[in-house]
C-alpha positions in Angstrom: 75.6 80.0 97.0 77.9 81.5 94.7 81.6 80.9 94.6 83.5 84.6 94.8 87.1 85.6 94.5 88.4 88.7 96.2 91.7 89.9 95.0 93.6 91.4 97.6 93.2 90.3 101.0 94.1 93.0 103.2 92.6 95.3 105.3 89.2 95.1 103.7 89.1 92.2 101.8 89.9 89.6 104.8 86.6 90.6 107.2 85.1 90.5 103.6 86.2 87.3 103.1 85.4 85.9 106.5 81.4 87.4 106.4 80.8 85.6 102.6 82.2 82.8 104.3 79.6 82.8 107.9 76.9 83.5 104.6 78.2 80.2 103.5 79.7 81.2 100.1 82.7 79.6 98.9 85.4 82.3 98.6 88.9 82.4 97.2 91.4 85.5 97.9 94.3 86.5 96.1 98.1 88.0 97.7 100.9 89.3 96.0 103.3 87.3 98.0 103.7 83.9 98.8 104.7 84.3 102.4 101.5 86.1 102.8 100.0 83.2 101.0 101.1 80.4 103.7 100.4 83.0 106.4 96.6 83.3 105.7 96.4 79.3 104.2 97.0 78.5 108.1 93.8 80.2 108.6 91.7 78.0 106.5 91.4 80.4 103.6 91.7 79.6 99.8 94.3 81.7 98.7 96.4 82.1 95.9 99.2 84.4 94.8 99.3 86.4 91.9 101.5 89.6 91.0 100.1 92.2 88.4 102.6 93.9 86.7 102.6 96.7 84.2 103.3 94.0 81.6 102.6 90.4 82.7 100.5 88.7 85.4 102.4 86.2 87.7 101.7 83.5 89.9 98.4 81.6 90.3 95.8 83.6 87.8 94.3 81.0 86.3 93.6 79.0 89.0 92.2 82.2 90.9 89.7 82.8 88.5 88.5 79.6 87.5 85.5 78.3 88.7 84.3 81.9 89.7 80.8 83.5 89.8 81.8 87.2 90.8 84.9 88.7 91.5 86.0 91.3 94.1 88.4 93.7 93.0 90.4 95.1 95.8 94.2 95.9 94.4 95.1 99.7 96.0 96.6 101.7 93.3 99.7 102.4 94.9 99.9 105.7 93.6 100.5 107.7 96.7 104.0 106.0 97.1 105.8 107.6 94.2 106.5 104.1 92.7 106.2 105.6 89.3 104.4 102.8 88.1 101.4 102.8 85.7 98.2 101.8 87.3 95.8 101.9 84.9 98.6 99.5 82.8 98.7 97.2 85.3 94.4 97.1 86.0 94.4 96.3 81.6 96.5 93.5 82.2 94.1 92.2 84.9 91.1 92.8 83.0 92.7 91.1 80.0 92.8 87.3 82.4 89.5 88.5 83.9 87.7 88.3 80.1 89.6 85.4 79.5 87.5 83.4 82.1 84.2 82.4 82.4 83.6 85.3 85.2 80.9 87.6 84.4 80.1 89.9 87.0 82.9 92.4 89.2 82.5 94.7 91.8 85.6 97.0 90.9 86.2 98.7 94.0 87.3 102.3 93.3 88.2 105.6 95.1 86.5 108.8 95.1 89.6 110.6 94.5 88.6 110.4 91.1 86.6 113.7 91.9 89.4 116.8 92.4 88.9 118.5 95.4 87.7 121.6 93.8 84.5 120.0 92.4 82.0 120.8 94.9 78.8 118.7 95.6 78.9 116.0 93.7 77.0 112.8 93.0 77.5 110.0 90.4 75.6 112.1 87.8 78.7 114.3 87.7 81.3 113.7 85.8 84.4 113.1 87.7 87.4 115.9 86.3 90.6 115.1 88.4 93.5 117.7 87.9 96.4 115.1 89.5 97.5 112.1 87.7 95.9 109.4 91.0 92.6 110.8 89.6 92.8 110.3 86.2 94.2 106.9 86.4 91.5 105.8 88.7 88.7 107.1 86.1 91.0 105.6 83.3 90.9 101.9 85.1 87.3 102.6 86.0 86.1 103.0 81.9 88.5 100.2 81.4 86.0 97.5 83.6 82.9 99.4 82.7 82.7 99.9 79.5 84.0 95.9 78.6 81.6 93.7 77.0 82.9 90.7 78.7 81.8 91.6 81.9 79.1 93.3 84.1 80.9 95.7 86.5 80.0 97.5 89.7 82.5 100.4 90.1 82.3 101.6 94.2 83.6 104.6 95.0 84.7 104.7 98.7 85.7 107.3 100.5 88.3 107.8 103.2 88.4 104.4 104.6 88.7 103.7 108.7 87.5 101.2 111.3 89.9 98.8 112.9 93.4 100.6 114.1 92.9 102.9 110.7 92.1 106.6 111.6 94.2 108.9 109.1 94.0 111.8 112.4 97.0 109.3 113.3 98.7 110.6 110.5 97.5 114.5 111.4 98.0 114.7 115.3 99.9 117.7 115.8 100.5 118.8 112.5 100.5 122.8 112.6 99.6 124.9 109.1 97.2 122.6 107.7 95.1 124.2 105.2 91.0 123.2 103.7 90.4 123.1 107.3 86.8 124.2 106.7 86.1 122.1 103.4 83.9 118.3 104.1 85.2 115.3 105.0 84.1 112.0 102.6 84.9 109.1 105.1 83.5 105.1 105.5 83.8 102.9 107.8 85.0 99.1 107.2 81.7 97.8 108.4 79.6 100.1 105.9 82.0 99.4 103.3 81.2 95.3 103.9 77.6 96.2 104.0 77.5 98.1 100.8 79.4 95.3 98.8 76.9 92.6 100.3 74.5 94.9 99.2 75.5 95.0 95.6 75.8 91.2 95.5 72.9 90.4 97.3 70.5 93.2 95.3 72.1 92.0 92.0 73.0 95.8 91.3 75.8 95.7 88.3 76.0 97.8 85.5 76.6 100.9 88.1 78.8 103.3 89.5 78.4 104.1 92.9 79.6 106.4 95.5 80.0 105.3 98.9 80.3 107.9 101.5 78.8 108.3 104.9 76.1 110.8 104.6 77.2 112.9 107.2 80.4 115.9 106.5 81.6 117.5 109.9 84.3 119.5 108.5 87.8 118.5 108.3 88.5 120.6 111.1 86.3 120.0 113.6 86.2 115.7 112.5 89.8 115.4 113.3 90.1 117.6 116.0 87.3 115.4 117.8 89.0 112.0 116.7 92.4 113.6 118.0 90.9 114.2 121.3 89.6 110.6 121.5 92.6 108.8 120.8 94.6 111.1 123.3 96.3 112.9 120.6 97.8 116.5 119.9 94.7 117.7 117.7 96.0 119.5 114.4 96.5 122.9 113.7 94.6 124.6 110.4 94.8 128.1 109.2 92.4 131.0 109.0 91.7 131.2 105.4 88.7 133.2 103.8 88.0 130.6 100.8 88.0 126.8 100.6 88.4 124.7 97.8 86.4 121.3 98.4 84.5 118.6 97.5 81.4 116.8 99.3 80.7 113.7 97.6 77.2 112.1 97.9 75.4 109.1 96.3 72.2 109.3 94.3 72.0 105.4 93.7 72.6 103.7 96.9 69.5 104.1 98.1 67.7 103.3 94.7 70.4 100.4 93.9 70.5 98.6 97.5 68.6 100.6 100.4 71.0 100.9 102.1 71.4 102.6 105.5 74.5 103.2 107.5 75.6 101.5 110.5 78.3 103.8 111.7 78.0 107.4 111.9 81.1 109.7 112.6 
């Protein structure tokens, strides 16, 4: 069994981490701080911490990639915040230490934001042509892994993430004035996402870009309005508008790639 890292253990890459572990792989994770890294050590996991910044790498990097067959890549741009901070800077840094070891595959683990939302229907034979500055530093970081020699990447573009206590209608519940209320939503669920990255590993698929979306597109509308009414909230408000700008991203590789067929539907 092969030894994998995962860097960041959060959300997704803990349940990750705990299913390579039941398939008996030996797994390492990475945190960005260290009471973090005693929190999750009580748990029996491997974990070290290590900081990217724009300009240096801190903490534990050498010790977290040594020894490692494939690496997870799971750091969230942090783009959304306003931090002002360079992304695509900080992911060149990484994948500086990451072709300084002896790893050779990487599942780089990607968004598809990298599409703008005026794109349409799109599949990985489109070329991604992002208008806002998230998108064009997630395609930036994406050439970055791809196109090194070093390495064999896997670049996975999820879509809007949930499972868990995540639903973004939290977010939405009684929100009046929304607009795009008629264009697709482009959501995965945790369990799918787990799948698809086993998948990858298991299938050997690298050297690939791959969108990761569940099949089905209820419009934004009607999706949230339904999940609103489930959870007992205020459903959201959209307007009447004659045109919609969207995107409805497919994948024309998974099934090729991995076979695979999702376990949660929306």
């Amino acid at each position: 069994m092969s030894t994998i890292a995962i860097a960041g253990l959060g959300w997704l890459g803990l349940p990750l981490a705990s299913q390579l572990r039941d398939l008996g792989h030996t797994v390492k994770g990475s945190v960005t701080s260290k009471s973090k890294q005693e929190e999750l050590k009580t748990y029996g996991l491997d974990v070290y911490q290590v900081e990217i910044a724009e300009d240096e790498i801190r903490g534990e990097i050498n010790s977290f990639l040594k020894d490692t067959e494939i690496l997870i890549v799971l750091i969230p741009p942090g783009l959304r915040r306003n931090t002002g901070h360079n992304h695509a800077l900080r992911m060149a840094q990484f994948l500086d230490a990451i072709e300084k070891s002896q790893i050779k595959k990487v599942i780089l683990v990607s968004s598809t934001g990298v599409y703008d939302d005026s794109q349409g229907k799109v599949t990985e034979a489109d070329i991604p042509k992002p208008e806002d500055s998230k998108g064009k530093q997630l395609v930036e970081v994406e050439q970055l892994f791809f196109k090194s020699p070093a390495i064999q990447s896997m670049i996975i573009r999820f879509g809007g993430l949930y499972g868990g206590s995540r639903n973004p209608v939290k977010y939405l519940a009684g929100r009046t004035g929304l607009t795009n209320g008629q264009a697709p939503v482009n959501m995965i669920h945790r369990q799918d996402c787990i799948g698809i990255i086993l998948g990858v590993i298991y299938k050997n698929a690298f050297g690939h870009i791959l969108n990761a979306v569940n099949p089905e597109h209820p419009t934004k509308e009607v999706y949230y309005t339904q999940q609103a009414k489930k959870l007992g909230l205020e459903p959201p408000q959209y307007e009447v508008e004659d045109a919609t700008l969207f995107k409805q991203v497919d994948s024309a590789n998974l099934q090729p790639l991995i076979g695979y067929t999702f376990k949660k539907s929306l």
